[in-house]
N, C-alpha and C positions, 0 to 999 in steps of 0.2 A: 272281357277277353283277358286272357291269364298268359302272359310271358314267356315264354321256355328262355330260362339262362343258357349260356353257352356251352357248347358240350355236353348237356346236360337230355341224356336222351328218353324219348317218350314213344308209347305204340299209336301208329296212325290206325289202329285197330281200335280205340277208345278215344282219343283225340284228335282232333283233325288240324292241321296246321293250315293257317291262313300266308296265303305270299298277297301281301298288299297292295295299293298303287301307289304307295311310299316307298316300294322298292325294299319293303322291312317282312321280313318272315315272322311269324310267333305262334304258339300252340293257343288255340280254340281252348275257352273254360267246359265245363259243363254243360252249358246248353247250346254249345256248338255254333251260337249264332253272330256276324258278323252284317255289316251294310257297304263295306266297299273291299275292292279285293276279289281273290280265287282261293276254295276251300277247298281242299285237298285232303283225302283220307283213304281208307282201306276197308273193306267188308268182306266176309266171309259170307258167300252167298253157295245155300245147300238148296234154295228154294226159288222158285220164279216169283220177280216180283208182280207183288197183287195191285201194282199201280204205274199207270202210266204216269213219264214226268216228260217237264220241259223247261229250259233256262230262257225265256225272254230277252236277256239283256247281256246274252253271249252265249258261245257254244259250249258245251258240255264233250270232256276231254273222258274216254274208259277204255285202262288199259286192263287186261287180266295178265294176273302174274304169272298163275296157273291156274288149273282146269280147263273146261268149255264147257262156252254158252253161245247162244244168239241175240245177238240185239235185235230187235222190232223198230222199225220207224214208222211215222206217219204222219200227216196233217192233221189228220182226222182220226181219233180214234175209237169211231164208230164206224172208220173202214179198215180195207185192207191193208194190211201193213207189210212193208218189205223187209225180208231177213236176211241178217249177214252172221256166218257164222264166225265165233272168236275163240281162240285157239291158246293157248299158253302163250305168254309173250307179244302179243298183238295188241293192236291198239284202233280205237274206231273214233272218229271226232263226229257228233249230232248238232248239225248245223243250229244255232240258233231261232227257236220258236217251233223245231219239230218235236213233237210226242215221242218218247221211247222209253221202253222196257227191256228189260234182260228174262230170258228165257233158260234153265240151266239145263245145259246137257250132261255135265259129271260137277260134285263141289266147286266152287274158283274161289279163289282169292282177289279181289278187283278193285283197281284202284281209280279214284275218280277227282276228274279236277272241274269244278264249277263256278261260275261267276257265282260271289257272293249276296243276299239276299234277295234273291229271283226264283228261286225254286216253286213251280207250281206243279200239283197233283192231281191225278182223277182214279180213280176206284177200277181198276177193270171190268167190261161187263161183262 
């Protein structure tokens, strides 16, 4: 994990900033990866993601800054999934252990905050 000094500003677009459970902020190095704490960052999404995810060990926080898209939830993501659509400025919280995807209806810019080292994936079928 790599530091951010004070003032000292960085894009959540390359970086992701971790808020700890030491109550300490810091910029994510390189390979982004952390084991306790919330990872915080920003993606430019032009494309529906090709995978469904899920945080096990807290909820997953996605606000879009701009654009629209929809989120997908599920338990199962061999069924059907329910959709919510999100709107510039909105904000949708995926209860801990549910499956979800983002679906894009025009570019977004999307911000996301996850418990740290929990992230699990699946492929869409």
């Amino acid at each position: 994990m790599t530091e951010s000094a004070v003032n000292e500003p960085f894009s959540l677009f390359t970086t992701s900033a971790l808020l700890g459970d030491d109550l300490k902020v810091s910029a994510l190095g390189s390979d982004g990866s952390a084991s306790d704490g919330w990872v915080v960052g920003v993606q430019h999404v032009a494309e529906s993601w090709a995978e469904w995810r899920r945080q096990p060990d807290g909820d997953a926080l996605l606000f879009l800054l701009w654009g629209a898209a929809v989120v997908l939830t599920t338990q199962d993501p061999a069924e059907d999934a329910t959709s919510d659509d999100l709107k510039a400025a909105s904000a949708f919280i995926v209860p801990s252990g549910t499956w979800y995807r983002v679906t894009v209806e025009e570019p977004s810019n999307l911000l996301t905050a996850v418990r740290a080292g929990g992230t699990e994936s699946r492929p869409v079928s």
